[in-house]
C-alpha positions, 0 to 999 in steps of 0.5 A: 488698231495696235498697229497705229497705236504703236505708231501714233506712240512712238511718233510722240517719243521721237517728235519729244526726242527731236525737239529736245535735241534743238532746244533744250527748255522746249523739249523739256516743257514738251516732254514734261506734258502728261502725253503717255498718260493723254494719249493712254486715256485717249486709246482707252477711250477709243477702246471703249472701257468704262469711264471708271477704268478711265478715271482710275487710270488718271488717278493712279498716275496721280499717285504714280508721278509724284515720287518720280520727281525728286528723280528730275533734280538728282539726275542733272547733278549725279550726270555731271558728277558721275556721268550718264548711266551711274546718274540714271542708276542712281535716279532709279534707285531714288524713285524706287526709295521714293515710291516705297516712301510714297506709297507707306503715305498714301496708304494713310489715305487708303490709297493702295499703290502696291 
């Protein structure tokens, strides 16, 4: 089973890349769909754990997703300026910003992120 898993996984990543490579707004629409998380809730389902551990694993990606975002419009930006990895070293440190941000609000609502 860990062996498709692994398989079926990566099948998704490349088929997302190869897309993207031909088109640029598909590739982005596709890549943009929740598939790690769909396809995590799916083996999670086929491995027989609760429906809470279901649940919460959507729910805490809920929480998880949002300070990632502001990543997608400084990375564009800070590739043109700087190039490929000074953007994404810059992205990376905006979300880890962000998700301690993030996570500072959603502990007003009881949510603990970390």
């Amino acid at each position: 089973m860990l062996i498709a898993k692994y398989l079926i996984t990566a099948a998704l990543i490349v088929l997302v890349s190869e897309i993207a490579k031909r088109n640029d707004q598909f590739g982005a629409l596709i890549a943009s769909l929740p598939l790690v998380t769909i396809t995590v809730l799916i083996w999670l389902k086929f491995e027989n754990q609760t429906a809470e551990k279901i649940s919460n694993h959507a729910w805490y990606t809920f929480w998880y997703v949002v300070p990632t975002l502001p990543m997608f419009a400084l990375f564009p930006w800070a590739n043109n300026q700087f190039g490929f990895w000074w953007a994404l070293l810059f992205s990376i440190a905006l979300t880890i910003i962000c998700f301690i941000g993030w996570s500072l609000f959603a502990k007003q609502f009881g949510v603990e992120l970390v």
